[in-house]
VODOSE-164072 format. One record per residue: residue in one letter; x, y, z of N, C-alpha, C in turn. Coordinates in pm, whole numbers, padded with zeros to 5 digits, always signed. Example, Ala and Ser with C-alpha at 12.3 -4.5 7.8 and 13.67 -1.06 7.14 Angstrom:
<rs>
A+01319-00569+00780+01230-00450+00780+01320-00330+00780 S+01285-00225+00708+01367-00106+00714+01290+00003+00787 
</rs>
This chain:
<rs>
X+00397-00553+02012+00341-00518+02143+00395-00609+02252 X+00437-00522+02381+00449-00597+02469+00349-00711+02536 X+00330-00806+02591+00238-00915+02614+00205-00849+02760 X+00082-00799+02746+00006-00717+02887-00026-00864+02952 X+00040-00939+03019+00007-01038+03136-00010-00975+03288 X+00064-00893+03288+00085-00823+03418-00054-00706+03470 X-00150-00702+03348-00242-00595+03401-00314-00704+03514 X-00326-00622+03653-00417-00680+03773-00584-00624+03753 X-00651-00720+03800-00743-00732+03772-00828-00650+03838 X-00941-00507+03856-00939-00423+03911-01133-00461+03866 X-01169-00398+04016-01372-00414+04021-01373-00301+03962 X-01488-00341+03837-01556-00212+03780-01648-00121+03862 X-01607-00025+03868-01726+00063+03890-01832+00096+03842 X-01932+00045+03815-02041+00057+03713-02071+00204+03752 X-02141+00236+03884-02152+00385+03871-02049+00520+03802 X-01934+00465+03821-01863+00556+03788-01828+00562+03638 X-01808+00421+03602-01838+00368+03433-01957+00454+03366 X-02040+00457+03433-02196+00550+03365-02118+00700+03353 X-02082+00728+03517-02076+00874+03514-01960+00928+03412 X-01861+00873+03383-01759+00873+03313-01799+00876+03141 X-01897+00835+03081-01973+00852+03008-01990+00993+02936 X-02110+01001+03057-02126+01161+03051-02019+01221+03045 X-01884+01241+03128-01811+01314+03174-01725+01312+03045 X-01706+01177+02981-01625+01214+02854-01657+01289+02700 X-01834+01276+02726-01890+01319+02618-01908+01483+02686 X-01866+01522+02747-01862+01653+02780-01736+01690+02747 X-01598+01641+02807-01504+01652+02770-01416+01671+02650 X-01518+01618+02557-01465+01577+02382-01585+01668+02328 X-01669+01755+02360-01742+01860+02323-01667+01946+02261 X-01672+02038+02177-01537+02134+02109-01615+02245+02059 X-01563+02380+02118-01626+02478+02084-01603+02481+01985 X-01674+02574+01877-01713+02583+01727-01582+02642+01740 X-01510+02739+01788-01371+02754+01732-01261+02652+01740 X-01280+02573+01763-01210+02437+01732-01300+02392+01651 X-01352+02365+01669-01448+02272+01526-01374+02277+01387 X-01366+02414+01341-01308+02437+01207-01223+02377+01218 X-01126+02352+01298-00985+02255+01286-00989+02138+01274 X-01104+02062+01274-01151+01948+01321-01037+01812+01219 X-01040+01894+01137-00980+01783+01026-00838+01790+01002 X-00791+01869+01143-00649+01880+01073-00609+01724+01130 X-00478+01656+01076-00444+01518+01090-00360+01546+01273 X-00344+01442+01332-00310+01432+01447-00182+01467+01475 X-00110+01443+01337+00031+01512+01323+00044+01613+01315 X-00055+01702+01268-00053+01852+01281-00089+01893+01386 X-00181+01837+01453-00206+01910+01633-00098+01869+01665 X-00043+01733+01676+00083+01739+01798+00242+01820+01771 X+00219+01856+01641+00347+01955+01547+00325+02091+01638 X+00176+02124+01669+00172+02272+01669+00183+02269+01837 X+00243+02161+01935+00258+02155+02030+00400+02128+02037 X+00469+02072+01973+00588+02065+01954+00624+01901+01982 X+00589+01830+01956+00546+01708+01937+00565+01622+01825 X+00564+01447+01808+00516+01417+01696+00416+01329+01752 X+00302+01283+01627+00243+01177+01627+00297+01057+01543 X+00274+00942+01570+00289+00812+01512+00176+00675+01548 X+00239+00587+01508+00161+00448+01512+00241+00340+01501 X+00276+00261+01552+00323+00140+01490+00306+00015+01358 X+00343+00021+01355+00304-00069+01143+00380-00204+01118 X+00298-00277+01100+00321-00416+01058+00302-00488+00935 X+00388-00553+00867+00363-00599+00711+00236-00604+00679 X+00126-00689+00781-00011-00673+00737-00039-00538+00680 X-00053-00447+00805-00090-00301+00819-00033-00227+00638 X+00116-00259+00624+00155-00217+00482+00069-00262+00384 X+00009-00384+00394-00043-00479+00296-00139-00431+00241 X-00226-00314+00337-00346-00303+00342-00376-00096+00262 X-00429-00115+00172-00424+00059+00104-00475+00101+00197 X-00615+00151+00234-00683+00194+00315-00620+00271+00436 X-00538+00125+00472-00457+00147+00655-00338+00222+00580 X-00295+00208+00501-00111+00289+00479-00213+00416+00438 X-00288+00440+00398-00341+00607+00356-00410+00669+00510 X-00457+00582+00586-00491+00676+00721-00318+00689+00774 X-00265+00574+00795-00117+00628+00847-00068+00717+00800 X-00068+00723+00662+00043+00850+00584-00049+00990+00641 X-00179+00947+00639-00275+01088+00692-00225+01134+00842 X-00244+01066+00895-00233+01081+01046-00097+01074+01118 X+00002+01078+01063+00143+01028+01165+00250+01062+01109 X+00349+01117+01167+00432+01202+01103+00569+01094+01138 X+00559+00961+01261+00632+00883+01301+00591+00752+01284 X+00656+00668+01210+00636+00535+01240+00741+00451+01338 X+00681+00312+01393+00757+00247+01454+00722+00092+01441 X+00810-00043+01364+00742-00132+01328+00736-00217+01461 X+00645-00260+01435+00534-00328+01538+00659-00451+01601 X+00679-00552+01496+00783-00661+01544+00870-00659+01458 X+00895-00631+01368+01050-00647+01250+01122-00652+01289 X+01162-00526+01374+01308-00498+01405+01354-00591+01569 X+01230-00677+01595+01331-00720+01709+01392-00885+01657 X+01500-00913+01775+01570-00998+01717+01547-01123+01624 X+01385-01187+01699+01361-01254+01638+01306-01293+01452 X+01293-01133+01468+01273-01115+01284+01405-01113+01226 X+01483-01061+01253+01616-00998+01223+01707-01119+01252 X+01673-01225+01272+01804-01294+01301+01773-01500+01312 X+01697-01497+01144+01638-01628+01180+01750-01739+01174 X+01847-01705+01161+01942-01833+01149+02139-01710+01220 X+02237-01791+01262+02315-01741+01338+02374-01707+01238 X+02374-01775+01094+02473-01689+01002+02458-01602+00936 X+02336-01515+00928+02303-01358+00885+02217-01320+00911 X+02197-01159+00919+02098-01109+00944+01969-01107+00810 X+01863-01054+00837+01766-01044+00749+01681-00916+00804 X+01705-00820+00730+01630-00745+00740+01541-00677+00602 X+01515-00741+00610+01397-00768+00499+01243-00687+00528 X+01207-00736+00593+01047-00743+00653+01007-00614+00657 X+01162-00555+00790+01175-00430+00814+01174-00357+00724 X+01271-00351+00594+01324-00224+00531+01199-00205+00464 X+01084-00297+00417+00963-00254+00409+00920-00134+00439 X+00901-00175+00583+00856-00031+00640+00894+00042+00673 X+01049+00032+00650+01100+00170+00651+01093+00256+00526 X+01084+00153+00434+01078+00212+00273+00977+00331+00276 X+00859+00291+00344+00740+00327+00327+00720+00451+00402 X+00812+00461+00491+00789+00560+00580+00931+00696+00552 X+01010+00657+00443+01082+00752+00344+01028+00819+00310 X+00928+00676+00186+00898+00735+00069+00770+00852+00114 X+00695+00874+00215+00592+00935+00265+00662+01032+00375 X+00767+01074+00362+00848+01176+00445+00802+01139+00604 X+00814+01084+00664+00765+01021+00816+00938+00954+00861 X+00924+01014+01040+01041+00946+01086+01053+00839+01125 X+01134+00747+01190+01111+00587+01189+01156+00604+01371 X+01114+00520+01412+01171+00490+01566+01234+00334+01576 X+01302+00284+01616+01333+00123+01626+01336+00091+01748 X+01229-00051+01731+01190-00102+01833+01197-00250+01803 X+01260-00324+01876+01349-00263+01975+01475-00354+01995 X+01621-00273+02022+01706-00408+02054+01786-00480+02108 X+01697-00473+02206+01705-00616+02343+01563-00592+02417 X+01525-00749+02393+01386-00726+02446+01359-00921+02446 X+01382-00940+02585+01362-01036+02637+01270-01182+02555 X+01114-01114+02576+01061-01184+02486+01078-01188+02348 X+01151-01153+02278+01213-01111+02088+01310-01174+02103 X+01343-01321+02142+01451-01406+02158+01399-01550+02055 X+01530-01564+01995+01494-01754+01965+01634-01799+01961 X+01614-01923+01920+01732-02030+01980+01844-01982+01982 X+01897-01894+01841+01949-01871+01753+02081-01762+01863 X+01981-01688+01968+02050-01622+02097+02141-01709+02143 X+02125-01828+02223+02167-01929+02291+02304-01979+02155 X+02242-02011+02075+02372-02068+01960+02465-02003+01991 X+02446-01811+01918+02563-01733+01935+02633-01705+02054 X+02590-01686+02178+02640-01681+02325+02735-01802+02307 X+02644-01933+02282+02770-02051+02324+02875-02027+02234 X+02870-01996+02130+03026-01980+02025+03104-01892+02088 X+02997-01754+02098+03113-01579+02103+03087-01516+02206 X+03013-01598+02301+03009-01501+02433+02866-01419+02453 X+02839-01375+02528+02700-01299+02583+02695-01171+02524 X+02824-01070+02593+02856-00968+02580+02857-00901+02386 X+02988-01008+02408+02995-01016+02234+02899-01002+02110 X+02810-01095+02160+02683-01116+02069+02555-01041+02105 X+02563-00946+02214+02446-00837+02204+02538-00711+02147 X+02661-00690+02178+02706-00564+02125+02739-00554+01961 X+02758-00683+01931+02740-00688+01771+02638-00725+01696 X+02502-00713+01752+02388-00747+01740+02333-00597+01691 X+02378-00497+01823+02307-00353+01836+02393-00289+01715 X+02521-00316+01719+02621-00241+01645+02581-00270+01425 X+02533-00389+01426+02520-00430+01288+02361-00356+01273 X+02274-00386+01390+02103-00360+01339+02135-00205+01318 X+02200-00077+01430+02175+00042+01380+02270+00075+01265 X+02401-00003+01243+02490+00043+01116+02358+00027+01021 X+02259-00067+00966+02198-00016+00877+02084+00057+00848 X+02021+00096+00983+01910+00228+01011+02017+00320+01025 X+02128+00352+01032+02200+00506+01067+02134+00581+00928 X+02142+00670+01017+02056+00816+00902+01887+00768+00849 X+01863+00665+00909+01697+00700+00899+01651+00660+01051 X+01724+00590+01124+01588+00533+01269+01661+00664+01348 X+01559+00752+01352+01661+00866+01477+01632+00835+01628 X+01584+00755+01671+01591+00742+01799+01530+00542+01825 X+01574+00461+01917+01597+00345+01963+01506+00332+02084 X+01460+00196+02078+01433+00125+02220+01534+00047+02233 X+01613+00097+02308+01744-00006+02342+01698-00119+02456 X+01681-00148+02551+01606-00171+02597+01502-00191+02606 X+01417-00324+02654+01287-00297+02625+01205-00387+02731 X+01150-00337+02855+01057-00402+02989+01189-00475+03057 X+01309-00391+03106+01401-00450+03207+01315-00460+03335 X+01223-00421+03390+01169-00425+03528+01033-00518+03541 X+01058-00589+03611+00984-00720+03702+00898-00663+03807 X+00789-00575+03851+00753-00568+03976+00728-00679+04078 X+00751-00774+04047+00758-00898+04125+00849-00960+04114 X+00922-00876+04076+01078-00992+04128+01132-00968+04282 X+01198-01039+04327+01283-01072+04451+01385-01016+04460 X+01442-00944+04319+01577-00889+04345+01525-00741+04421 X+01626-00707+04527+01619-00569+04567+01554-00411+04441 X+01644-00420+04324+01660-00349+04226+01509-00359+04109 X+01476-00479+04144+01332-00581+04063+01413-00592+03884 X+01497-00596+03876+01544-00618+03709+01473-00767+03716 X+01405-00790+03590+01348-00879+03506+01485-00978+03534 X+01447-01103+03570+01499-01244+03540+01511-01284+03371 X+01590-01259+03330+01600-01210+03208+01761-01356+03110 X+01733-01342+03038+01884-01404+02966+02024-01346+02974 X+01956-01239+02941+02076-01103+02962+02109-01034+03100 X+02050-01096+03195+02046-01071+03324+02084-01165+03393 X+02119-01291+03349+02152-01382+03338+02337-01434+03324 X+02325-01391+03220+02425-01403+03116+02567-01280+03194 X+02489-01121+03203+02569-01060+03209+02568-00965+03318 X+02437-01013+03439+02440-00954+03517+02398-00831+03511 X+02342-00719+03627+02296-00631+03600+02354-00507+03479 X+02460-00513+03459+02528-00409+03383+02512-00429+03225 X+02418-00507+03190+02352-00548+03048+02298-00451+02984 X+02272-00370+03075+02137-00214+03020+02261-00121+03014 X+02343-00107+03052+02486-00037+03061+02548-00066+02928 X+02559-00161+02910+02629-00257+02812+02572-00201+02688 X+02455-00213+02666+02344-00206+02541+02388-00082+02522 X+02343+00026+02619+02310+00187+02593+02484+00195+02541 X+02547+00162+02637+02683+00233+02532+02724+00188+02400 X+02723+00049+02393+02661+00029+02215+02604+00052+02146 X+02514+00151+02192+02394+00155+02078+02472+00311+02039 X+02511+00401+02155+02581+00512+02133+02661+00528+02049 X+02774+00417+02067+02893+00407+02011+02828+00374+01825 X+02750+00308+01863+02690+00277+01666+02653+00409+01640 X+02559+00509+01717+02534+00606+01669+02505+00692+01708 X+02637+00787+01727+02633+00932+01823+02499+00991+01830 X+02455+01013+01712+02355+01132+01704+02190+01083+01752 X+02186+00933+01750+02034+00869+01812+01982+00907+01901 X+01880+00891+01959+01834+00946+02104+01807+00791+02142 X+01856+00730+02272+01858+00625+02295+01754+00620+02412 X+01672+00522+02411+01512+00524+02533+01504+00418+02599 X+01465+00416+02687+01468+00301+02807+01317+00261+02816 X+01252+00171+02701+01129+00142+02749+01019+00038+02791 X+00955+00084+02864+00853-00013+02970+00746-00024+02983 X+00662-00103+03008+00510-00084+03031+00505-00046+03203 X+00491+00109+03192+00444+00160+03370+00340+00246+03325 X+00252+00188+03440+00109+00258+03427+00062+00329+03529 X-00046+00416+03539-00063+00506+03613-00099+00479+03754 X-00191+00356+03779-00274+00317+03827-00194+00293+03997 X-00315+00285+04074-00257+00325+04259-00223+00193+04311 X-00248+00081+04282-00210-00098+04335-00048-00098+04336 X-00031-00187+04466+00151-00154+04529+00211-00214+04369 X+00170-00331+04307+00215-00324+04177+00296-00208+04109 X+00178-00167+04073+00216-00055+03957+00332+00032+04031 X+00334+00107+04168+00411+00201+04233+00533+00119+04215 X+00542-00009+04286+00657-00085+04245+00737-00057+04127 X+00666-00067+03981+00700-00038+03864+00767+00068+03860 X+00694+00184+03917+00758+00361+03894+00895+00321+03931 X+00885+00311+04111+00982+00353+04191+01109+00254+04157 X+01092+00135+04117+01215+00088+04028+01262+00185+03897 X+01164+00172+03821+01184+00218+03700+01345+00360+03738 X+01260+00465+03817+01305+00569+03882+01479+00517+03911 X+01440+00456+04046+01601+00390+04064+01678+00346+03935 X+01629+00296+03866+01717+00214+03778+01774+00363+03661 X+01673+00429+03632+01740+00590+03544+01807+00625+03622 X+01821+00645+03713+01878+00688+03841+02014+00669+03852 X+02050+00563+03855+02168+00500+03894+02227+00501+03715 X+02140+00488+03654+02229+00494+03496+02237+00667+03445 X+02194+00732+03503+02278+00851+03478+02378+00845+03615 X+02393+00799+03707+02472+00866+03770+02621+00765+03746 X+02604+00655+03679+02711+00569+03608+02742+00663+03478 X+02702+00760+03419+02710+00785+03288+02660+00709+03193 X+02591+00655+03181+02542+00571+03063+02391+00647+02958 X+02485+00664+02828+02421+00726+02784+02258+00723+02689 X+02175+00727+02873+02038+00722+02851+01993+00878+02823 X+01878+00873+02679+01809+01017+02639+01672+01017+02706 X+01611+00899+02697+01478+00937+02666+01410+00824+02777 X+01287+00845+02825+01208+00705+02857+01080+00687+02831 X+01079+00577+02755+00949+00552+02683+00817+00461+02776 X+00753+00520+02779+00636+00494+02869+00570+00394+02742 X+00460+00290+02776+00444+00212+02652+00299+00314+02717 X+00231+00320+02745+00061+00373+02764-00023+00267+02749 X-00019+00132+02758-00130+00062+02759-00211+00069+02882 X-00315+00113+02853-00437+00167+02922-00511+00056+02966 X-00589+00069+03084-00722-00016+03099-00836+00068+03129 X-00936+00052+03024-01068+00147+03100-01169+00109+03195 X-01158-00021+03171-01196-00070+03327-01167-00056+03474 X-01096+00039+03473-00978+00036+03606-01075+00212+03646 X-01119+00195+03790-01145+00373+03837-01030+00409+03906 X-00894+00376+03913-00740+00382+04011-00713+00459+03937 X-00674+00554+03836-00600+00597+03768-00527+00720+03864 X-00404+00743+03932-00358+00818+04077-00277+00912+03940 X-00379+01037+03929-00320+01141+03890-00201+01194+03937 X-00181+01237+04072-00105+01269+04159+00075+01214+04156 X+00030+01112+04159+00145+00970+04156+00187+00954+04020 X+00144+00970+03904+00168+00931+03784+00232+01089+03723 X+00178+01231+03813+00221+01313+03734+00389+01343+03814 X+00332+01282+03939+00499+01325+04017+00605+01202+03954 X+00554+01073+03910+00657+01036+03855+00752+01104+03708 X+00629+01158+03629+00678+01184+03492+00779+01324+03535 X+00760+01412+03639+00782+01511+03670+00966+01441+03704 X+00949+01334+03806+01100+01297+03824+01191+01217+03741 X+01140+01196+03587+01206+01160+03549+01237+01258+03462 X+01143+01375+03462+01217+01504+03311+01307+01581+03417 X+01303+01577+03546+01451+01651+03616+01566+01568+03583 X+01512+01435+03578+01668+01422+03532+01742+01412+03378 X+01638+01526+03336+01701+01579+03205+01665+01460+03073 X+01559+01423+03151+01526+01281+03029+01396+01328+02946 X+01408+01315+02818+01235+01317+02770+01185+01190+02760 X+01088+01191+02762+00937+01157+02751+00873+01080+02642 X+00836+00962+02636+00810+00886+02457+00711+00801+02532 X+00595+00846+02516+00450+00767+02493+00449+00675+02389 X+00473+00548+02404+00502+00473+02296+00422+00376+02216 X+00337+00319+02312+00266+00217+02253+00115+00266+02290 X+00052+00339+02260-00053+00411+02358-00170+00299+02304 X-00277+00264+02372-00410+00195+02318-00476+00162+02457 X-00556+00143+02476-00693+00113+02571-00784+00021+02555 X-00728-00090+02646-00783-00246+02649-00918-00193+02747 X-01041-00278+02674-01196-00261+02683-01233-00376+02745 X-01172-00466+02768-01250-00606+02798-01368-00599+02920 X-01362-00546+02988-01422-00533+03116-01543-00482+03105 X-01569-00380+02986-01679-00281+02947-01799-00310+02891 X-01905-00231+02903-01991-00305+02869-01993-00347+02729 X-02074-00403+02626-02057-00428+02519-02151-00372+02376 X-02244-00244+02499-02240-00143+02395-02194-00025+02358 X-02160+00011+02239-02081+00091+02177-02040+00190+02183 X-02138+00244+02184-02117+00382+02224-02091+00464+02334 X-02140+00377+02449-02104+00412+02577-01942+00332+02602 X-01935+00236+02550-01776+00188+02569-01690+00298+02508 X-01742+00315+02349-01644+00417+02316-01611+00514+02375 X-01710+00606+02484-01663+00682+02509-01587+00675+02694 X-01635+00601+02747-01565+00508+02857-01386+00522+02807 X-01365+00418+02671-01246+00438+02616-01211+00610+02588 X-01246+00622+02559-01207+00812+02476-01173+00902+02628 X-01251+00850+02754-01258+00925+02874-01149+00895+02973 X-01106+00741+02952-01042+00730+03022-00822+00791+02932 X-00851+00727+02820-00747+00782+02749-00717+00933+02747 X-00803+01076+02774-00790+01200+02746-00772+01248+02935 X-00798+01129+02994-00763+01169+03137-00590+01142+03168 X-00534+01024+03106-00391+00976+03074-00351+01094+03029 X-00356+01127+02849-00303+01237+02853-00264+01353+02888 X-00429+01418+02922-00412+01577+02978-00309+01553+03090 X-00275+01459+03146-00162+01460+03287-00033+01442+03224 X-00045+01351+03114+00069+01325+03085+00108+01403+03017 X+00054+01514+02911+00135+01591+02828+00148+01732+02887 X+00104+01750+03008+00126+01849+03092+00258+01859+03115 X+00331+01750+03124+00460+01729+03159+00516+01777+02999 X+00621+01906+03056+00647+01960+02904+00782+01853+02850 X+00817+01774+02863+00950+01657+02819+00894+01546+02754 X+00759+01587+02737+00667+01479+02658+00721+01528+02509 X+00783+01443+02422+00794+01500+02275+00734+01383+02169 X+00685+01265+02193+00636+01198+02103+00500+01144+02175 X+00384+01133+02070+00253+01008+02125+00221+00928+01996 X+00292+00771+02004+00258+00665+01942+00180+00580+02007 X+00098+00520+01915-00043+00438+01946+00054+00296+01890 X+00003+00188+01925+00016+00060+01917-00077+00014+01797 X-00095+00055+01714-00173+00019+01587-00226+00177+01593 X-00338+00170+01449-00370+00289+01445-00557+00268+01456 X-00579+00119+01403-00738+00103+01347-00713-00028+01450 X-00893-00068+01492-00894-00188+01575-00854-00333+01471 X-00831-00324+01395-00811-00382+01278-00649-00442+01356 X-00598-00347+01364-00418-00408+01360-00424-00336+01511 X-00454-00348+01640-00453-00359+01725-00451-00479+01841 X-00336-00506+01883-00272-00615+01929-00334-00641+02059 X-00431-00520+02113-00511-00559+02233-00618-00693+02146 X-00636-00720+02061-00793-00806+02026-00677-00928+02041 X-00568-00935+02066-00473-01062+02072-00435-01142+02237 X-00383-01005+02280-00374-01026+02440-00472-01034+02491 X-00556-00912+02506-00683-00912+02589-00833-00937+02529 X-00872-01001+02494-00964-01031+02429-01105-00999+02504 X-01201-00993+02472-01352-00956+02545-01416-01113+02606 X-01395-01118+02698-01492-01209+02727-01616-01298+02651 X-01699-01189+02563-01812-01228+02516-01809-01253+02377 X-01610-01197+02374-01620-01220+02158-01652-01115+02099 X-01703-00992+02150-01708-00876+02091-01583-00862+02019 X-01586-00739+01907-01460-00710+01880-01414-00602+01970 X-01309-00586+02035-01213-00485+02098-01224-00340+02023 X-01245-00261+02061-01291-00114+02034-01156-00009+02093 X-01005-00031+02129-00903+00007+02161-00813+00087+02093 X-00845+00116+01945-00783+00219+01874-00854+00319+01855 X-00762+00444+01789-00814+00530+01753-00935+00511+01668 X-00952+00438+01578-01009+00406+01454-01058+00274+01449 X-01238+00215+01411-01179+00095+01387-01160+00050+01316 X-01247-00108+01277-01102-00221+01181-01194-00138+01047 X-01226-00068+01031-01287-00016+00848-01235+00140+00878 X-01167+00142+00938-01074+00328+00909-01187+00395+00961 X-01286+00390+01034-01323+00524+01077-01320+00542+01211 X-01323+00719+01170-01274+00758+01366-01361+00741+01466 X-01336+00698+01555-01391+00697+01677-01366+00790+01801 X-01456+00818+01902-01450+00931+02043-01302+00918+02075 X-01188+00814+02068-01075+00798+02101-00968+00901+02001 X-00976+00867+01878-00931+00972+01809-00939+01141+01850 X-01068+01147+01863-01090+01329+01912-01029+01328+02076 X-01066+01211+02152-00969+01227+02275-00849+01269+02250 X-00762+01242+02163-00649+01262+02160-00620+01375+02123 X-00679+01425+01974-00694+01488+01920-00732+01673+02004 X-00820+01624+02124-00812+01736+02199-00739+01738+02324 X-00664+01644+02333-00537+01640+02471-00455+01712+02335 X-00410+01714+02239-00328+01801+02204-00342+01947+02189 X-00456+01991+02120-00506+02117+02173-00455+02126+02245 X-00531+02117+02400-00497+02189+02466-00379+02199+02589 X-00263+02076+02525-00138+02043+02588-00027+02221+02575 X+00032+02184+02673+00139+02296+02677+00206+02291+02549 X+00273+02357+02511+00388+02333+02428+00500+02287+02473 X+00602+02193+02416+00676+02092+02483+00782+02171+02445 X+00885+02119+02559+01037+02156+02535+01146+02034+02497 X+01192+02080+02325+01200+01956+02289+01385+02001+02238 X+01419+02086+02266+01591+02137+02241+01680+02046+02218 X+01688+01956+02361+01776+01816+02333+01745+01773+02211 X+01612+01706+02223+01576+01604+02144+01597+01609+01962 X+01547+01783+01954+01607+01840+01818+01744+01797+01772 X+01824+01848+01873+01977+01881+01856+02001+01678+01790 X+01941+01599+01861+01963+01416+01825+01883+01423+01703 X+01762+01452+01717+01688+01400+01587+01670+01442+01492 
</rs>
């Protein structure tokens, strides 16, 4: 998980917190002709939309029977949590180790599920070991044979990449806002240029994704976020650089009443004109703010998450929704954002003992009743 430092701090609405309540337990109501469906797995609603579902998975998460049998139940995509970024993959300058990883990729073979890789170049997924190789072989050198060795050994199982991963700073000073970065550093803006055509060149057939934490929400922040984000696809298709996809991470706040429908659907709208799909990637809903009973949080969470979706999967270039864990158990919000009072974090689908929660059926009925997606490109790569 990306390190949510950047969420701004937003006044609860208690009235609207109540009314939102109600409004979600109305919302997640399901006529008896849905009902009977109730149990199909989340991979099968988002299949019959044209879609996949997934989760992200971490050695713990493998470790655990319980959690690998709701995953194999529920997710037709995996994506490992930290393995695949550099710092797993590269504890010393004279070989790689991918070890940790092929774990879970094993796992997600042997249970017919596709793999996503995440991710490689990603600022914070750095150790010394970066700096060593640059000073021997150069900047350039040592990210393009970095990307070129990690997908030579996912070719023919990771079908699609975070090549990239949080290039944009909304508070940076540069005109463009690119992240003050090593690689931004090192090689100047044309680093994201650099990556994407390496990652290509390793492997024609990948779908390569540009992804970020941008959120919906109306504070000059967040707009900042879009309208870079925007520019920066922008200018890399019109360089040719071969970007597929852009991965939205979805970390949510349900504390927040900003959520600018309007603004969030005209962004997703300008980035599928420019022929890009759509990858909901890290989806989960940080609670800290909420009250700290249950049931009304849960559904606070479940209300504010099925309001994200229904906008977001409206947009038909939406073709994947991965959650950032699957159970509050292996949910990386109880790490970053923690509750004030020590409660446990209530931010997954499920919590830490596998059972479902109002968030699950949120989702579960944003797929219902999502369009069917147009996913042609994405087939033809994956």
């Amino acid at each position: 998980m990306e390190i949510m430092e950047n969420i701004l701090p937003a006044k609860i609405n208690r009235r609207c917190a109540l009314r939102s309540v109600a409004g979600a337990a109305a919302s997640l109501a399901l006529p008896s002709a849905i009902q009977a469906g109730q149990n199909a797995s989340l991979a099968t609603l988002a299949a019959a939309r044209g879609m996949r579902f997934g989760s992200a998975m971490s050695l713990k998460g493998l470790a655990q029977a319980g959690y690998r049998d709701l995953i194999n139940r529920e997710c037709a995509i995996i994506v490992c949590e930290n393995e695949m970024k550099w710092l797993f993959l590269r504890p010393t300058a004279k070989a790689f180790d991918f070890a940790k990883a092929d774990q879970i990729v094993s796992f997600a073979k042997s249970t017919g599920k596709r793999v996503r890789g995440h991710t490689l170049l990603f600022h914070q997924g750095l150790n010394a070991v970066w700096d060593d190789l640059c000073a021997r072989n150069g900047a350039e050198p040592t990210l393009t044979g970095h990307i070129a060795a990690t997908i030579a050994h996912y070719k023919h199982t990771v079908h699609s990449w975070d090549v990239v991963n949080e290039p944009i700073d909304p508070k940076s000073s540069r005109p463009d806002r690119l992240r003050n970065s090593p690689f931004l550093e090192s090689m100047g803006e044309k680093y994201v240029d650099i990556a994407f055509h390496a990652a290509r060149d390793a492997d024609p057939s990948a779908t390569l994704a540009l992804n970020d934490w941008v959120a919906p929400y109306k504070p000059k922040y967040f707009q900042n976020h879009r309208e870079s984000l925007l520019r920066l696809l922008e200018r890399m298709r019109r360089d040719g650089t071969p970007v597929d996809a852009l991965g939205v991470q979805g970390h949510l706040d349900a504390s927040r009443s900003d959520f600018d429908e309007k603004a969030w659907s005209r962004f997703l709208a300008q980035v599928a004109g420019m022929g890009l799909h759509i990858l909901v990637t890290e989806l989960d809903v940080a609670d800290r703010g909420l009250t700290p009973e249950i049931i009304a949080r849960d559904q606070i969470v479940a209300g504010h998450a099925k309001s994200y979706l229904d906008v977001t999967l409206a947009c038909r270039n939406v073709t994947d929704v991965l959650t950032w864990g699957l159970s509050d158990r292996f949910s990386a919000v109880r790490l970053y954002l923690p509750r004030h009072d020590k409660l446990p974090n209530r931010s997954a689908p499920y919590d830490a003992d596998n059972r479902s929660k109002p968030l699950r059926e949120a989702i579960a009925s944003a797929f219902r009743h999502a369009p069917r997606q147009e996913r042609q490109v994405l087939e033809q790569k994956g």
